[in-house]
DSSP file (Angstrom, degrees, kcal/mol; ACC not computed):
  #  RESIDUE AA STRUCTURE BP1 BP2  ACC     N-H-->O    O-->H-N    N-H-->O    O-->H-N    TCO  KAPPA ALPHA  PHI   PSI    X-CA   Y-CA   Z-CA
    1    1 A X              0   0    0      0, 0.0     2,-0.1     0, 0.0     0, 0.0   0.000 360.0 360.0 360.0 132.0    0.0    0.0    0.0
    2    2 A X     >  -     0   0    0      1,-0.1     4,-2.0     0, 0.0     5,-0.3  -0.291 360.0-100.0 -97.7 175.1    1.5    3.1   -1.2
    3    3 A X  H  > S+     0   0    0      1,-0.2     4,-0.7     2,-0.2     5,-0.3   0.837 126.3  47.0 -77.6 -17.2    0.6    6.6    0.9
    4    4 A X  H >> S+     0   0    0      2,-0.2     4,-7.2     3,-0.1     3,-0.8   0.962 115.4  48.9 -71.8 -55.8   -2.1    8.0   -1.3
    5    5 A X  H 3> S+     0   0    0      1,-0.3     4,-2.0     2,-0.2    -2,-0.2   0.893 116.9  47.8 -47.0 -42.6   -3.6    4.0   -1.2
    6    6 A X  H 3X S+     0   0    0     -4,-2.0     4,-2.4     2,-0.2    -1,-0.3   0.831 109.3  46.8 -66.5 -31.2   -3.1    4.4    2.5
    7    7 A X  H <X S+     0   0    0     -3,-0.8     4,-3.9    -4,-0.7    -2,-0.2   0.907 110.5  55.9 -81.7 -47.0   -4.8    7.9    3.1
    8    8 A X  H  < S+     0   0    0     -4,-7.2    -1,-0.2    -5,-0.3    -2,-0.2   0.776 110.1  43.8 -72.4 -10.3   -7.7    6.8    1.1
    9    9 A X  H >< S+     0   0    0     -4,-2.0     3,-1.5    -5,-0.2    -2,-0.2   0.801 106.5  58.0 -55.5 -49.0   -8.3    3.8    3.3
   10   10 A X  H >< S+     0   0    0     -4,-2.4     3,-1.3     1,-0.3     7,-0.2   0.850  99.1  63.9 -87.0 -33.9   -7.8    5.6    6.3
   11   11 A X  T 3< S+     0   0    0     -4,-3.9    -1,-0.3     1,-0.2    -2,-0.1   0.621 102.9  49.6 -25.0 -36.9  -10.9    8.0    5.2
   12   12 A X  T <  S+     0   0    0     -3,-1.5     2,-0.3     3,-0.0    -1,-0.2   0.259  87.7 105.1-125.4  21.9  -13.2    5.4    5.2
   13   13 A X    <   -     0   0    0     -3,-1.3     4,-0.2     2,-0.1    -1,-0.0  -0.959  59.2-154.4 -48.5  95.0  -12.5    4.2    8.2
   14   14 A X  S    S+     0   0    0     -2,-0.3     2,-0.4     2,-0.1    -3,-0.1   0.519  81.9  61.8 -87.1   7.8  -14.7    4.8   11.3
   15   15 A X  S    S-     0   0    0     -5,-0.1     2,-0.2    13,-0.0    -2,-0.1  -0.986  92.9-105.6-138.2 149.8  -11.7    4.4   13.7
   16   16 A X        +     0   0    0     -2,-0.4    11,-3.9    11,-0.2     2,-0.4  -0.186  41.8 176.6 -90.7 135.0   -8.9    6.4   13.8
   17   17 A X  E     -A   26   0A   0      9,-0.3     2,-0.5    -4,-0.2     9,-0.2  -0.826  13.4-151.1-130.4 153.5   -5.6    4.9   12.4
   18   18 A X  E     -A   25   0A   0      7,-3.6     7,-1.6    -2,-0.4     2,-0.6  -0.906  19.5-127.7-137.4 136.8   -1.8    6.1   11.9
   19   19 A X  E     +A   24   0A   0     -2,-0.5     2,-0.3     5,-0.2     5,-0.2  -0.672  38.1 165.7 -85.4 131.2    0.9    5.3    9.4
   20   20 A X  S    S-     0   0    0      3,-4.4    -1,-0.1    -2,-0.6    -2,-0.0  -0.816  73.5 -12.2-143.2  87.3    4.4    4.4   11.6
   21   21 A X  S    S-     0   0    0     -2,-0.3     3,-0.1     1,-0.3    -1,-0.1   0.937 126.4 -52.3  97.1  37.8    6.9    2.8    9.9
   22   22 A X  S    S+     0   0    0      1,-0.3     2,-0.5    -3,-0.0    -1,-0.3   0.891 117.2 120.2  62.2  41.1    5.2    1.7    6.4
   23   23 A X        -     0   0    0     -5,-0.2    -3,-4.4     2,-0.0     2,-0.8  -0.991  60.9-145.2-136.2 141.8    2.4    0.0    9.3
   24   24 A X  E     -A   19   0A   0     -2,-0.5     2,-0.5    -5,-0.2    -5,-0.2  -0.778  30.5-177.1-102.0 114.2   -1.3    1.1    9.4
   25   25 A X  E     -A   18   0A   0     -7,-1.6    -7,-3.6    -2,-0.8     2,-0.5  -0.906  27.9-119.7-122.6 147.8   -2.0    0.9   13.2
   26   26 A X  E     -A   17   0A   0     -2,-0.5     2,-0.9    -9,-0.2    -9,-0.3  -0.643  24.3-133.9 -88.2 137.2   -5.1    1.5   14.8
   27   27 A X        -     0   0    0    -11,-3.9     2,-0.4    -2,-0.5   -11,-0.2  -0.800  16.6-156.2 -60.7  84.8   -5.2    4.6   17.5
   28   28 A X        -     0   0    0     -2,-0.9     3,-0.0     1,-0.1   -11,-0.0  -0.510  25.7-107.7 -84.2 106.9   -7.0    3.8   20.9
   29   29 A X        -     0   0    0     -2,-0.4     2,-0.3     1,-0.1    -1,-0.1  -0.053  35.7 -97.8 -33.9 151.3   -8.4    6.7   22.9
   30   30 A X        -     0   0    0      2,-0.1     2,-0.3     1,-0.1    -1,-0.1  -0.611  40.3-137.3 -98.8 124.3   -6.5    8.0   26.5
   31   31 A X    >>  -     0   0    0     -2,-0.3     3,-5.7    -3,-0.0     4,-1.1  -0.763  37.3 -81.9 -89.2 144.9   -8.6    6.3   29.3
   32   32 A X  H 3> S+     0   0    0     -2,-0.3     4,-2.3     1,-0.3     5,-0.2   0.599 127.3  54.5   0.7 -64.8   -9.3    8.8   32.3
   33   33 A X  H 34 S+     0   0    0      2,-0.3    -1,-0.3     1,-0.2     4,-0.1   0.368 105.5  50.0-100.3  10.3   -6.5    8.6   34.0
   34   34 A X  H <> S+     0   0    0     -3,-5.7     4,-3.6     2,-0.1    -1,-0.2   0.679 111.8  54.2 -93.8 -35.9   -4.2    9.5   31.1
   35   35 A X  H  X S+     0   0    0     -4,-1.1     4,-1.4     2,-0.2    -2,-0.3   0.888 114.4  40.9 -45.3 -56.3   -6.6   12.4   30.6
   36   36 A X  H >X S+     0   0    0     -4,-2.3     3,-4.4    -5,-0.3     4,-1.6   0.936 108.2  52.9 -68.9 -70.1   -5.9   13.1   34.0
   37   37 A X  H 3> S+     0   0    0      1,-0.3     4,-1.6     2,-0.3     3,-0.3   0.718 115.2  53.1 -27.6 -46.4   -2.0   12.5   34.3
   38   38 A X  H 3X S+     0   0    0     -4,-3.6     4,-1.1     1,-0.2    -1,-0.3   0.743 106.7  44.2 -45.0 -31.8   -2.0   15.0   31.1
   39   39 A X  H << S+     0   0    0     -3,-4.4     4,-0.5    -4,-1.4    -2,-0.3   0.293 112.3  53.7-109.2  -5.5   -3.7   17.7   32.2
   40   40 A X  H  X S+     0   0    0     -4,-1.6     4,-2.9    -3,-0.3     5,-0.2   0.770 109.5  46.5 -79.5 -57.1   -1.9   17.6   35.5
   41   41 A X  H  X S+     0   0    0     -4,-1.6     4,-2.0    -5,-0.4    -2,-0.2   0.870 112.0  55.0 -60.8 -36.8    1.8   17.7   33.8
   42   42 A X  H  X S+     0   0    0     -4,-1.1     4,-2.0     2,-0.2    -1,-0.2   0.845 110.9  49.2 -61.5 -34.2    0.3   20.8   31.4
   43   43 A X  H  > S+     0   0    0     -4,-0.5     4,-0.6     1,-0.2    -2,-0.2   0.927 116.0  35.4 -74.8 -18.1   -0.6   22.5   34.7
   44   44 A X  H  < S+     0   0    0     -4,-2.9     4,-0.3     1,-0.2    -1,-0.2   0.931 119.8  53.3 -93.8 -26.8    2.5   22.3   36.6
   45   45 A X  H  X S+     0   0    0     -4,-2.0     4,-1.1    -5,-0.2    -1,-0.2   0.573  99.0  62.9 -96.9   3.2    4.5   22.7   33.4
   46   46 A X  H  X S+     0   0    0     -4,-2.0     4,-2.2     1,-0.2     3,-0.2   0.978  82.1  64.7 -61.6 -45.7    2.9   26.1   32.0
   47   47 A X  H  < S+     0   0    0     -4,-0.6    -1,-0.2     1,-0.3    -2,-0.1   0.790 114.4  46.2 -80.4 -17.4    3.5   28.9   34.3
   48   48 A X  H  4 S+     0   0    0     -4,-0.3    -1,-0.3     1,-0.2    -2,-0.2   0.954 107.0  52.4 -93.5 -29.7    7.4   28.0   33.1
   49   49 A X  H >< S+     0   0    0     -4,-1.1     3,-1.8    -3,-0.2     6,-0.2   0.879  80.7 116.6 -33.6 -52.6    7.0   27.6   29.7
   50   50 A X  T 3< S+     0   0    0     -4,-2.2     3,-0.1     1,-0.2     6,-0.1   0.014  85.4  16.1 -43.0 145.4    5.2   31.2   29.5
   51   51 A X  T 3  S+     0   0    0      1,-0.3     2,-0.7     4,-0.2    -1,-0.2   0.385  82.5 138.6  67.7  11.8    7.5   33.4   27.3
   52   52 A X    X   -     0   0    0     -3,-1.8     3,-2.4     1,-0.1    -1,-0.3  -0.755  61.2-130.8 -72.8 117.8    9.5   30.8   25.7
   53   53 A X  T 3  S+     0   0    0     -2,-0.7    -1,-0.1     1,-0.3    -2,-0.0   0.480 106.0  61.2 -55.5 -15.6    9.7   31.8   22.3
   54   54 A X  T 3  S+     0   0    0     -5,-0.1     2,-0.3     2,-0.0    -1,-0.3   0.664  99.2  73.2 -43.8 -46.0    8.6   28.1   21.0
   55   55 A X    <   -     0   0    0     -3,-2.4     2,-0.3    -6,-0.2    -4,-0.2  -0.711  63.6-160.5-143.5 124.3    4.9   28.6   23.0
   56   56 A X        +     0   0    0     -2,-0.3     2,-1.6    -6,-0.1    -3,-0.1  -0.783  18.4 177.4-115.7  89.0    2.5   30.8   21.8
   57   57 A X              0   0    0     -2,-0.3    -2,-0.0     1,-0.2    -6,-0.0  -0.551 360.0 360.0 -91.9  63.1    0.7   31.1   25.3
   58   58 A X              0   0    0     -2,-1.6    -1,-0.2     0, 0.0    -2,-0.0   0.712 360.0 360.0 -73.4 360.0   -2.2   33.9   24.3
């Protein structure tokens, strides 16, 4: 499967999938408490981030 062959599969596809390494792999949703564990590490790591010229912090 070439990438065009790939893209247009992945279109018609009612679950969400990613190309890694010429492999079509399927994407599984972040249960809760990855949800959380993210959103914990963005809070403690913003207020140092602000003004880093990388992060556009509006």
């Amino acid at each position: 499967m070439n990438a065009d062959e790939c893209l247009a599969w992945v279109a018609a596809q009612t679950v969400m999938h990613e190309f890694v390494r010429c492999e079509v792999l399927a994407m599984t949703g972040a249960t809760e408490a990855q949800v959380t564990i993210a959103g914990n590490v963005h809070a403690v790591l913003r207020p140092h981030l602000r003004g880093w010229p990388r992060w556009n912090w509006n």
